[in-house]
C-alpha positions in Angstrom: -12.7 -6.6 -10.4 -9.9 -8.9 -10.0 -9.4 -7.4 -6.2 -11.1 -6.9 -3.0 -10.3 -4.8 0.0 -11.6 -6.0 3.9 -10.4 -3.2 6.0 -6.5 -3.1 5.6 -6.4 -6.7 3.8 -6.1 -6.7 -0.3 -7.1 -9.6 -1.6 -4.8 -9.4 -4.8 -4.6 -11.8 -8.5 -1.4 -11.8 -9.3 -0.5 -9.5 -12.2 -4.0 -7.5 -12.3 -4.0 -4.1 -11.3 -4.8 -2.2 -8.3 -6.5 0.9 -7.1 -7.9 2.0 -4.2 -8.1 5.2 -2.3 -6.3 6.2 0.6 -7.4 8.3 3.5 -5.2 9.9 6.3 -7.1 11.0 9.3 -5.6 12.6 12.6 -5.2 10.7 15.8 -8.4 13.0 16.9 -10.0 11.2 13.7 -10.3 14.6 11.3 -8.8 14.1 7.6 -5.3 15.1 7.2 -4.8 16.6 3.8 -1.4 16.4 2.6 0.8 19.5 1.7 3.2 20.1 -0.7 6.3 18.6 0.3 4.8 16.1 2.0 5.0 11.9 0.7 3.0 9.0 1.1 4.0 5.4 0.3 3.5 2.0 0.7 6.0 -0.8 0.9 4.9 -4.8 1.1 7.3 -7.8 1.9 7.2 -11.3 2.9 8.0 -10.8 6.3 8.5 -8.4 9.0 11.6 -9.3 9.6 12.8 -8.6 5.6 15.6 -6.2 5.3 14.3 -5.3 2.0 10.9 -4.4 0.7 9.9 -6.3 -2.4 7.7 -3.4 -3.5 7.8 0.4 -2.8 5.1 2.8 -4.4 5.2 5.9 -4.2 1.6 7.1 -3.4 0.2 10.4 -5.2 -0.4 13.2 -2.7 -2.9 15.2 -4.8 -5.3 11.8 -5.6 -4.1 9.5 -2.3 -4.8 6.4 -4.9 -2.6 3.5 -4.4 -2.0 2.0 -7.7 -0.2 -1.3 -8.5 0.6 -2.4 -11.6 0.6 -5.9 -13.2 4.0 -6.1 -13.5 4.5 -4.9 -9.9 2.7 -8.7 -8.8 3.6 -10.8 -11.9 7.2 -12.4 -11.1 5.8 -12.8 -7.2 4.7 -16.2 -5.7 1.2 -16.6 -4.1 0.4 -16.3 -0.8 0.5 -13.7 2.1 2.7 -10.8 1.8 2.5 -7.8 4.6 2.6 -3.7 4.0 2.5 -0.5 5.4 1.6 3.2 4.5 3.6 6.0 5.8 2.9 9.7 5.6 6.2 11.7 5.5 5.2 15.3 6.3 7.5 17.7 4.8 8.3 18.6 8.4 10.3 15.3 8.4 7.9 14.2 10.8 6.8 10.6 10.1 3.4 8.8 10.5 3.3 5.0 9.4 -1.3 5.4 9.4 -1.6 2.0 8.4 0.2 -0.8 9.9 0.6 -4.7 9.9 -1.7 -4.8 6.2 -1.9 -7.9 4.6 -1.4 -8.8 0.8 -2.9 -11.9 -0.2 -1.3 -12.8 -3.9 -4.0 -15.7 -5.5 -3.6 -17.4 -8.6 -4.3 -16.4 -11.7 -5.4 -18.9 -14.7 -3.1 -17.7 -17.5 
């Protein structure tokens, strides 16, 4: 595997691919199963303070997997990039479950 995952810290090669699977649990810790209508994605930039995200993916509600693509990474430099998830319920109400992630881009011998 060209990727590793410490809590909510991907450890990334550039231009590989990426899967992992994503859990939502409640704020009383039970799993939250999304609904049709609902959304979950993920967004990564450089900074906090980005008006833009350099990557938006849309995440699956019926498998929750999180998958980036080599072409997603391939054009980015190395180093430390930082994401969230965010559960859009089809209520409109919003939950961002996974906050302040880092992305860690490494080099790639190609």
């Amino acid at each position: 595997m060209s990727y590793s995952v410490s809590g909510t810290t991907i450890l990334l090669t550039r231009g590989d691919t990426f899967k992992a699977q994503i859990s939502i649990t409640t704020p009383d810790s039970v799993p939250y199963e999304p609904v049709d209508g609902d959304t979950v994605r993920f967004a990564m930039k450089s900074s906090y303070s980005d008006p833009k995200p350099l990557l938006v993916k849309e995440i699956p509600i019926d498998t929750l997997i999180l998958k980036i693509d080599p072409e997603d990474t391939k054009e980015l430099a190395f180093g430390k990039y930082v994401y969230d998830i965010q559960l859009t319920k089809k209520t409109g109400e919003v939950d961002t479950f996974i906050t302040k992630g880092i992305m860690k881009i490494t080099e790639e011998v190609y």
